[in-house]
DRENDO-1510 file (C-alpha; in Angstrom, 1 decimal, always signed):
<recs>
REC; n; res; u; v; w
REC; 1; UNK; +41.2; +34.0; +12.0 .
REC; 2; UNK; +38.5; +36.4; +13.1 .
REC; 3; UNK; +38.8; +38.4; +10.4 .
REC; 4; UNK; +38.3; +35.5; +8.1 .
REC; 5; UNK; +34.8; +34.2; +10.2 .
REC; 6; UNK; +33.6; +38.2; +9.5 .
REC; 7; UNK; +34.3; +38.1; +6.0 .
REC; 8; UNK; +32.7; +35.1; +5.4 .
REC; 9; UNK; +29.4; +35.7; +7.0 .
REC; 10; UNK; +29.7; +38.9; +5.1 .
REC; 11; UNK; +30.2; +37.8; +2.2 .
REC; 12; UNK; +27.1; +35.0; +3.1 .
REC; 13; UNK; +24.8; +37.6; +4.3 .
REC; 14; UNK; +25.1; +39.6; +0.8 .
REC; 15; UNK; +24.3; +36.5; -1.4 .
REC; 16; UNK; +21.3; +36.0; +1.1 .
REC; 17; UNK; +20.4; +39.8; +0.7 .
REC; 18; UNK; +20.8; +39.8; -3.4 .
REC; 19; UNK; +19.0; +36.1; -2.8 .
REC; 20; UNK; +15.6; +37.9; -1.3 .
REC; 21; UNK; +15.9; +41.2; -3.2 .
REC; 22; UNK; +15.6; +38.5; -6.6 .
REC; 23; UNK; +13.0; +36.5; -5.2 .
REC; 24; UNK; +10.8; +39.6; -4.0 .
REC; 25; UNK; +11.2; +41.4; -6.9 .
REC; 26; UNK; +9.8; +38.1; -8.9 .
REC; 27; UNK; +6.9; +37.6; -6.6 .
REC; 28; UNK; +6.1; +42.0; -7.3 .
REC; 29; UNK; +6.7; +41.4; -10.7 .
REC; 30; UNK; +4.3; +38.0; -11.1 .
REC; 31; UNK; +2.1; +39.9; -8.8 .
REC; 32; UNK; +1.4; +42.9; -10.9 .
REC; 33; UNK; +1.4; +41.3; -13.8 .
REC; 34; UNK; -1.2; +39.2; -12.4 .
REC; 35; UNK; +0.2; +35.9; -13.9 .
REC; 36; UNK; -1.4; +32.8; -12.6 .
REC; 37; UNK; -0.4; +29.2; -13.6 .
REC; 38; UNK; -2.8; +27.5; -16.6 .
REC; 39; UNK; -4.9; +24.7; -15.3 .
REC; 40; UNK; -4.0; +21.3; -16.0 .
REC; 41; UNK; -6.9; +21.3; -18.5 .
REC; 42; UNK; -6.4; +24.6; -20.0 .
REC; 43; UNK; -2.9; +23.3; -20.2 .
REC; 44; UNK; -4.1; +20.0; -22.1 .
REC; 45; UNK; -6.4; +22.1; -24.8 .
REC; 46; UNK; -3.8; +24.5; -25.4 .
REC; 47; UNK; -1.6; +21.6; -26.3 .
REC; 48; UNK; -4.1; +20.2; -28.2 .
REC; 49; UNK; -4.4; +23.2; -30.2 .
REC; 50; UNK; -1.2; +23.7; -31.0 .
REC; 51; UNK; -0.8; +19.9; -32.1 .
REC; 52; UNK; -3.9; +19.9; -34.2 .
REC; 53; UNK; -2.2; +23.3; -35.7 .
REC; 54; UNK; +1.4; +21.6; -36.4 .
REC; 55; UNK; +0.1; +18.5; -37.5 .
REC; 56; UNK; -3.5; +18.6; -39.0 .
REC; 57; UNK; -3.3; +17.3; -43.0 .
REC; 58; UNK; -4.8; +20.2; -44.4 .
REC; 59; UNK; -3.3; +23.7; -43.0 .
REC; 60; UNK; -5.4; +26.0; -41.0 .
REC; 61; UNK; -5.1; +29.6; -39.7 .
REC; 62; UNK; -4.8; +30.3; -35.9 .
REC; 63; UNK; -8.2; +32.0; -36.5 .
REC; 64; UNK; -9.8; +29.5; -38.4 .
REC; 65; UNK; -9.2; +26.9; -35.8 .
REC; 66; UNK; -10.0; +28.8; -32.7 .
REC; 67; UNK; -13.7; +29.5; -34.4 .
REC; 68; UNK; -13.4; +25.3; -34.9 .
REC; 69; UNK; -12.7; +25.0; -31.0 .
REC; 70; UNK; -15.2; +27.4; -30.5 .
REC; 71; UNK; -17.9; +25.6; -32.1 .
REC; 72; UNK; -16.6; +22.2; -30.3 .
REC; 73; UNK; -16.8; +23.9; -26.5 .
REC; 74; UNK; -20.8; +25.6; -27.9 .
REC; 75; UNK; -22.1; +22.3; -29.2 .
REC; 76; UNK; -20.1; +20.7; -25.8 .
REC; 77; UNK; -21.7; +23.0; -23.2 .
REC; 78; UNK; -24.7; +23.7; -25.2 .
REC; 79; UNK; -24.4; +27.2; -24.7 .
REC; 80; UNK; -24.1; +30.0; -27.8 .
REC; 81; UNK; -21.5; +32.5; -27.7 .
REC; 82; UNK; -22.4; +35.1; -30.5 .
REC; 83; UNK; -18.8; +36.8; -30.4 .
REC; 84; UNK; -16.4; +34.7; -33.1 .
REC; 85; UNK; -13.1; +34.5; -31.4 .
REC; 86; UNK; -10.2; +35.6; -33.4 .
REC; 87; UNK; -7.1; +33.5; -32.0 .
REC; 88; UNK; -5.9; +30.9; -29.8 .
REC; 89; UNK; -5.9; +33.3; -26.7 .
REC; 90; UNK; -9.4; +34.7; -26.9 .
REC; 91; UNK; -10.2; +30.9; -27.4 .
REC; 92; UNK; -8.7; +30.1; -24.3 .
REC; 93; UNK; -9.9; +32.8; -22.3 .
REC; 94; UNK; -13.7; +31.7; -23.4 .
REC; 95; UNK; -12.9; +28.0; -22.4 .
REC; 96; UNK; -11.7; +29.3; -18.9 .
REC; 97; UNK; -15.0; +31.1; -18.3 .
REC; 98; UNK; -16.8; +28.1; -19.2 .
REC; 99; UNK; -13.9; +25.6; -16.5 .
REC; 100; UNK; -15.2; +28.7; -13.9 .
REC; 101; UNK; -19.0; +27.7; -14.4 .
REC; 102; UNK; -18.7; +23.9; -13.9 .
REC; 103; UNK; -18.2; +21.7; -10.8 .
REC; 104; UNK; -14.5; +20.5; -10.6 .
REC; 105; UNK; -15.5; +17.2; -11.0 .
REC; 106; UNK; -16.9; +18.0; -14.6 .
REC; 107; UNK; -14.1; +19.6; -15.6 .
REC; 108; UNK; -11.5; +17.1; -17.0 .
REC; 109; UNK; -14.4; +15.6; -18.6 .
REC; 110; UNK; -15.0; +19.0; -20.3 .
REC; 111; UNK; -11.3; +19.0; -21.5 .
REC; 112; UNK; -11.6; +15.4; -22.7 .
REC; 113; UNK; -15.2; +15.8; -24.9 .
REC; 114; UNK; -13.6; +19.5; -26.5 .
REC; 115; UNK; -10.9; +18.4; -27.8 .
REC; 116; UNK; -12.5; +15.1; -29.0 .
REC; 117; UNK; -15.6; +16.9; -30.7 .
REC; 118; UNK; -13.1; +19.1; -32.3 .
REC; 119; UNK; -10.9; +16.4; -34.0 .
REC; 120; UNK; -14.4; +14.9; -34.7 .
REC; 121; UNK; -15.5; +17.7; -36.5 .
REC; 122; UNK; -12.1; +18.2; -38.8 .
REC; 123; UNK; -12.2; +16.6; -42.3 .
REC; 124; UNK; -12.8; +13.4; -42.8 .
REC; 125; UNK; -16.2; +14.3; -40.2 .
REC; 126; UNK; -16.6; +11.9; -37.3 .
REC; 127; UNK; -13.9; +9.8; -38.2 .
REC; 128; UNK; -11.4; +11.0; -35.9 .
REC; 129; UNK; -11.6; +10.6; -32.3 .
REC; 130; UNK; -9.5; +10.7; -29.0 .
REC; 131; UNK; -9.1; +6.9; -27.8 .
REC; 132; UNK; -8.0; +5.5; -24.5 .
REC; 133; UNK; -5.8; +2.3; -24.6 .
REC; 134; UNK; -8.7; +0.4; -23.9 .
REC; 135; UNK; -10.4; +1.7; -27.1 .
REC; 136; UNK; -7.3; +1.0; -29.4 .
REC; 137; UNK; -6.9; -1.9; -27.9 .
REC; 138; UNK; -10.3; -2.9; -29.0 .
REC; 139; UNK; -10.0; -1.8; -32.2 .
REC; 140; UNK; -6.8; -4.0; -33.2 .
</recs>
């Protein structure tokens, strides 16, 4: 019976051990890789990006319609960035700088008016645009 209670706590003591060696190991790992969780709003243009991409009418190149979210976040912070961006993750990388320089309270509103000024800008111009239920509610 004894030997039975020490076996078990035994064997319960080296599921904890291999339990903690796995979980520290993720933590060094995350931690040197220096991986931190998107925003919700990096998140949400990200997404946005990659629908646009999967389901726009008229096919466009990663590059192409990073440099068209570019222009969207310039003409949506009114600030000029003279270096093109080449992808989706330079894109994203500019549009966190530019989440880091506003308030937090301006920032799902940044998130909102990017993404809509971008589908604005794709062809048919201006015709496009994000709606809330309100809006297409209005508009039936």
């Amino acid at each position: 019976m004894k030997k039975t209670v020490i076996k078990h706590l035994l064997t319960i003591l080296a599921i904890a051990f291999v339990f903690a060696l796995g979980s520290l190991s993720g933590f060094a790992y995350l931690s040197k890789a220096n991986l931190q969780p998107a925003s919700s709003y990096e998140s949400f243009v990200s997404e946005s990006f990659d629908l646009i991409k999967e389901n726009y009418w008229k096919k466009l190149s990663e590059k192409e319609l990073a440099q068209v979210f570019q222009n969207a976040l310039e003409t949506t912070t009114f600030s000029l960035n003279t270096k093109r961006v080449e992808n989706k993750k330079e894109f994203l990388s500019l549009f966190k700088n530019a989440l880091k320089k506003l308030p937090k309270e301006k920032r799902k509103e940044l998130a909102v008016k990017l993404v809509q000024n971008t589908i604005a800008s794709l062809e048919p111009k201006g015709k496009s645009r994000l709606l809330s239920k309100k809006q297409k509610e209005e508009l039936v």
